[in-house]
N, C-alpha and C positions, 0 to 999 in steps of 0.2 A: 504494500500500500504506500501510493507517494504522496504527499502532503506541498499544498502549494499555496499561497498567497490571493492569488487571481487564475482561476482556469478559462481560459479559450477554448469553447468548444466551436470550432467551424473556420477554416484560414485561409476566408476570403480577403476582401478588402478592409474590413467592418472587425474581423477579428486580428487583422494582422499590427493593424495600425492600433487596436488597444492594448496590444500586447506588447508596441514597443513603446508606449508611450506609458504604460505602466513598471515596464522595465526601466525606462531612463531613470524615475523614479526610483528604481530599486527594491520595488516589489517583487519577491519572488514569482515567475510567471510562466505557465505553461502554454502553446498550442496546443489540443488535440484534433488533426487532421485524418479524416478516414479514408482518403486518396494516398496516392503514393509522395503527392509532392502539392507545400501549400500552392495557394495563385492562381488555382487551374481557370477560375474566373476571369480573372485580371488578363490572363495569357489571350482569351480569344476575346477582349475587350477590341472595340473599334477595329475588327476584321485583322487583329494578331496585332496592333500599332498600340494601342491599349488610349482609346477616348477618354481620360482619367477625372475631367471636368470642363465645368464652359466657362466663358468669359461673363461679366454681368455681373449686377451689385446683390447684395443677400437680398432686399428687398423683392427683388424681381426672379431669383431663385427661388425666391417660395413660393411662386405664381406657377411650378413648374411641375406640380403634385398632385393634382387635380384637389381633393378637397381637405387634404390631409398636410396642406403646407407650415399649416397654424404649427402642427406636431412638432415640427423642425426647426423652428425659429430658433429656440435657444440653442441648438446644437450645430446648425451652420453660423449663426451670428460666433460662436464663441470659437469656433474653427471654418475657416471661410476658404472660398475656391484661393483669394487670395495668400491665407495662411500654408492651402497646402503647395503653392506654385512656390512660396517659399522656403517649404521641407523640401522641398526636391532639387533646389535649386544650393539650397545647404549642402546638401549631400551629395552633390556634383553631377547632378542630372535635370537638367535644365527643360520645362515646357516652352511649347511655345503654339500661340493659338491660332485657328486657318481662317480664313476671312465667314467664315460661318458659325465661329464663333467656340466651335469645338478646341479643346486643349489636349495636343498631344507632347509626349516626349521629344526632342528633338530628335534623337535617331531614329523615331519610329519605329520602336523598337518593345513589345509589353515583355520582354522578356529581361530587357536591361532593367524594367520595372520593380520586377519579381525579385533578380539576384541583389538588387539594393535592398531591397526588405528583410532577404536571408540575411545579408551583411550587416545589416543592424539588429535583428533579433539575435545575431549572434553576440555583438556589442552590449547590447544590454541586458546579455544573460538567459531571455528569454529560450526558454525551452522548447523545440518544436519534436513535435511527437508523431511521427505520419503512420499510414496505416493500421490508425488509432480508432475504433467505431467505440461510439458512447455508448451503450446498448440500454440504461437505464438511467437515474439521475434521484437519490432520495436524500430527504429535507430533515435533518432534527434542527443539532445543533449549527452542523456544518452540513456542506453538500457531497453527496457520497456517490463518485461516479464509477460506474462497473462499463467494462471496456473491453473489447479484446485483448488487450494488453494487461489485464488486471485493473484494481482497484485505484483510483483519485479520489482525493480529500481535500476542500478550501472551502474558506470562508465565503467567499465570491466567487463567482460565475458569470461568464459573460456566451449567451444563447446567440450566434452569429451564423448559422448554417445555412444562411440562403432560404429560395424560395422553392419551386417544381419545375423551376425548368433550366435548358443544359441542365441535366441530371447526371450525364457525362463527367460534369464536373465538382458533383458530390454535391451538390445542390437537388437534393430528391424528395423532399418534403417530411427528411426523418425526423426535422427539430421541433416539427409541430406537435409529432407524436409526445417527444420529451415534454415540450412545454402545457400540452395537454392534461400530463399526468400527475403536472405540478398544479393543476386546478387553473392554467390558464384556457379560453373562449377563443375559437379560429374562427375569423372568418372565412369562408371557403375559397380555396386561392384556387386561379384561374391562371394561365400566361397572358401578358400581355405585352406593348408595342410589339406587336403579330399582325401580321400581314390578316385583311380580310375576306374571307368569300360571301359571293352574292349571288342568288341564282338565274340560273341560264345565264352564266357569264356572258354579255355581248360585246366587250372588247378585246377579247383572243387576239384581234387581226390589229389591234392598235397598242400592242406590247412596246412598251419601252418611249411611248408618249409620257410625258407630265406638264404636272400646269404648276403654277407658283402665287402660294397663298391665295387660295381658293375659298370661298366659305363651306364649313360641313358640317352637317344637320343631323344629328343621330335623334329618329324615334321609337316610343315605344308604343306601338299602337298607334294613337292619333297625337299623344305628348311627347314634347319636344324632349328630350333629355338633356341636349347638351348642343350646343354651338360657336366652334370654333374656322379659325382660318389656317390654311398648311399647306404644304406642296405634296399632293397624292400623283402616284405611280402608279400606270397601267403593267400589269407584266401577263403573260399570255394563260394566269389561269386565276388569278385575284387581283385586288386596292392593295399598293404596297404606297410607300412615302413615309416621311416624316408626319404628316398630316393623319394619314389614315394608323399609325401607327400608335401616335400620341394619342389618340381617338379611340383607342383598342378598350382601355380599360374601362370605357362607359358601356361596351358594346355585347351582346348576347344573341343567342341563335336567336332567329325572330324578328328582332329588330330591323327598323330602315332606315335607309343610310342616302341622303341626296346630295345635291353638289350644285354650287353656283356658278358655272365654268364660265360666265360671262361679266360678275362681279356690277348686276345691273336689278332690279327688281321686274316681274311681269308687265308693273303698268309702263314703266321706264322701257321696256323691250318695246311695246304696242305703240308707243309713240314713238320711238327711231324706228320703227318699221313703215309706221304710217307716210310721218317725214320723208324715208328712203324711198320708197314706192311712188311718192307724191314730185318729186325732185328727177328721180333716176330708174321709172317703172320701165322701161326695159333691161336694164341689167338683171344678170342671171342671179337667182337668190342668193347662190354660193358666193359671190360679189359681195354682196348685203351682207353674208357673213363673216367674209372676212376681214370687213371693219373692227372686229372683235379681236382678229389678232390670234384665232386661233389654228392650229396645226391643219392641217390640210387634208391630211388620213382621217383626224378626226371629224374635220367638216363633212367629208365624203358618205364617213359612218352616219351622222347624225341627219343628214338629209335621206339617204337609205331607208334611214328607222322610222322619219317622218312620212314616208312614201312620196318624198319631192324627189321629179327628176333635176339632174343636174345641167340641163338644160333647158329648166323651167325659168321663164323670168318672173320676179317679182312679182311684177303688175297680175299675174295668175292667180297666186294665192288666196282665196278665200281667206274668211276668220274664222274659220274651222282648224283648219292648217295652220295659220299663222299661230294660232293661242296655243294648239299641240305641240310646233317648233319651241317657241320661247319656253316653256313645261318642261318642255326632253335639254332644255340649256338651261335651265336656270332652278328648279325644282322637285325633276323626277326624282323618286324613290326607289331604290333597290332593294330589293330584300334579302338579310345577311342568312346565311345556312352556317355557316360558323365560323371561328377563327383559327389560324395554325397552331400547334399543339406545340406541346413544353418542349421538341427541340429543336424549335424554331421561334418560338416567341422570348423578346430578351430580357423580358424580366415578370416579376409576379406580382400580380392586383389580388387583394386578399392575405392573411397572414394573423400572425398577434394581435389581439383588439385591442386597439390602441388608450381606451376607455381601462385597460388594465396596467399601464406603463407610465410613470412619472415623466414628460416630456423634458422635465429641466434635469432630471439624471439619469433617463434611460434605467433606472429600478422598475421591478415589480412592485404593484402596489400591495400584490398581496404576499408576494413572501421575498424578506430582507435579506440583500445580498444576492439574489436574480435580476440581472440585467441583460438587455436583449441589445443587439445591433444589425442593420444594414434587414437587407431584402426579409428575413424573417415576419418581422413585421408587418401589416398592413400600409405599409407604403412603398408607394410604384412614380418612378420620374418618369418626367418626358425624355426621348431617345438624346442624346448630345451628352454626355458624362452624369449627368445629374442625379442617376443612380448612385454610380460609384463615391459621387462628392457625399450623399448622405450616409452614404454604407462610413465613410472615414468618419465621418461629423460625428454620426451618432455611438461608434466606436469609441472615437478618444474622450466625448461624453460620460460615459460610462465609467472609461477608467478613474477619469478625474472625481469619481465621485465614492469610486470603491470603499469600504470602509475603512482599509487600513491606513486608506488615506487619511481620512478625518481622525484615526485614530494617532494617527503621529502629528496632525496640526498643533 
């Protein structure tokens, strides 16, 4: 039986960074990783480059959460995208951000990421434990962890094991179990920024189209759920984009899903059509639309679907036709059949009920000395690092509030 100060159960971002931020400290501190090697998150972050955070001030980072931003306040405000551009840049590995605002490492590299962290858990003592599975977790005095490895004992705990998906990379939905059986409430986790389906896909033949901050309408039934602006991607068998991605987490079989591809309202449509027809009634409709500025395959498709020949002129149109055009651009509905699954979608909506977790210390409210960090939880970023920036925030949270800390204050 080993005896530890602070145990790390999970050595993603969320645990790795509390682990050496409690070691600098001088807390005795373990990882227990049930993969072969911590990171494995961090590794295929930003397509292997590792997307570590975004550029932008805290206020506006917490606009990035959908409703769960308030949770994070104190934990980004007191470790910010800017504090950790400056751990890295300490430690001789320098970010730097791409005109979109994402922040990567300079060499583009998540694995120069990873070896810096081994490098410093080693520094500060911390203990990294790999092919380590937790298999249970019980409470008296202390916490008693029974493990493939044998038995773990400390006073603190920090719950950091991800969420359900890349399960690949030891993120499979074991912590919920754990935290379950400590009397913690899950709410049911789903993947999300995941690409979505819609049925009868009708843009197969318009793969690798997009448009750029669109407006996008998720319903549920006849209410609106949620509405935002983004750049969605056509690709040849679902809605992929930042737009449709960030969007994921409102989203559910059922639901519909429309799109403002013209950035104009129906009445606004019917009068630059009237206008257009009235000024320029022989030009071909396809004319008419491409004052809108949009792709050409796509105009093709959407005249197709309206049953307009494409060399119908304007002046033709009925208001039959016209109000079904403007409809199929500015307000039709899709209906979603479902979203990609956990080894495709980048991160998890659902987790730890955050109603059970102190937001200013990342504690359990109900049993002292349980603290949780990063994806576990019920909170899911928008795609651009924003995950991983909370997974650190709400990591080094944690440590700093451990009790042996306060106990040596």
């Amino acid at each position: 039986m080993k005896t530890y100060e602070y145990i790390v159960v999970g050595g993603g971002p969320a645990g790795i960074f509390s682990a050496i931020y409690a070691g600098n400290l001088g807390i005795k501190t373990a990882i227990l990783e049930k993969k072969n090697k911590i990171g494995k998150k961090i590794l295929i972050s930003g397509s292997g480059q590792c997307n570590i955070t975004h550029t932008g001030e805290v206020k506006e980072f917490l606009t990035k959460y959908g409703n769960h931003g308030k949770f994070l306040r104190t934990a980004i405000y007191k470790y910010s995208p800017k504090d950790l551009q400056k751990f890295f840049k300490d430690n001789g590995l320098e970010l730097l951000p791409r005109e979109d605002g994402k922040i990567f490492p300079k060499t583009k590299r998540s694995v120069d990421v990873v070896e810096l962290l081994y490098t410093l858990c080693k520094k500060f003592n911390v203990d990294i434990i790999e092919e380590c599975e937790v298999l249970t977790i019980k409470h008296k005095n202390n916490f008693t962890l029974n493990t493939t490895l044998g038995n773990f004992v400390s006073k603190n705990i920090l719950l950091s094991t991800g969420g359900v998906t890349y399960p690949q990379t030891g993120s499979d939905g074991q912590g919920y179990s754990l935290a379950k059986n400590l009397g913690h409430k899950i709410i049911k986790p789903k993947p999300c920024l995941t690409p979505v389906y819609i049925k009868d896909f009708p843009f197969t033949n318009l793969a690798g189209i997009s448009f750029k901050n669109i407006s996008i309408s998720i319903f549920d039934e006849t209410k609106k759920n949620n509405e935002s602006k983004g750049d969605i991607l056509f690709t040849h068998k679902n809605l992929s984009g930042p737009g449709i991605l960030d969007n994921s987490r409102y989203i559910k079989k059922g639901n519909k899903i429309s799109f403002n591809f013209i950035d104009t309202t129906l009445e606004q449509f019917k009068e630059n059509f009237i206008k257009y027809t009235n000024d320029h009634g022989k030009n071909l409709t396809k004319t008419f639309l491409n004052t809108y500025n949009l792709p050409e395959r796509f105009i093709k498709h959407i005249l197709f679907v309206a049953e307009i020949s494409e060399c119908l002129k304007i002046s033709s149109l009925n208001k039959k036709i016209r109000d079904n055009l403007g409809k199929l651009l500015i307000d039709y509905q899709y209906e979603i059949t479902k979203l990609d699954g956990i080894d495709v979608g980048m991160a998890t909506n659902g987790g730890i009920n955050l109603k059970e977790i102190d937001s200013k210390t990342m504690e359990s409210k109900l049993i002292k000395g349980l603290y949780f960090g990063g994806e576990i939880m019920d909170i899911d970023g928008d795609t651009g690092g924003y995950n991983i920036q909370a997974a650190i925030s709400t990591g080094i949270l944690a440590a700093r509030n451990i009790k042996i800390v306060n106990d040596r204050k």
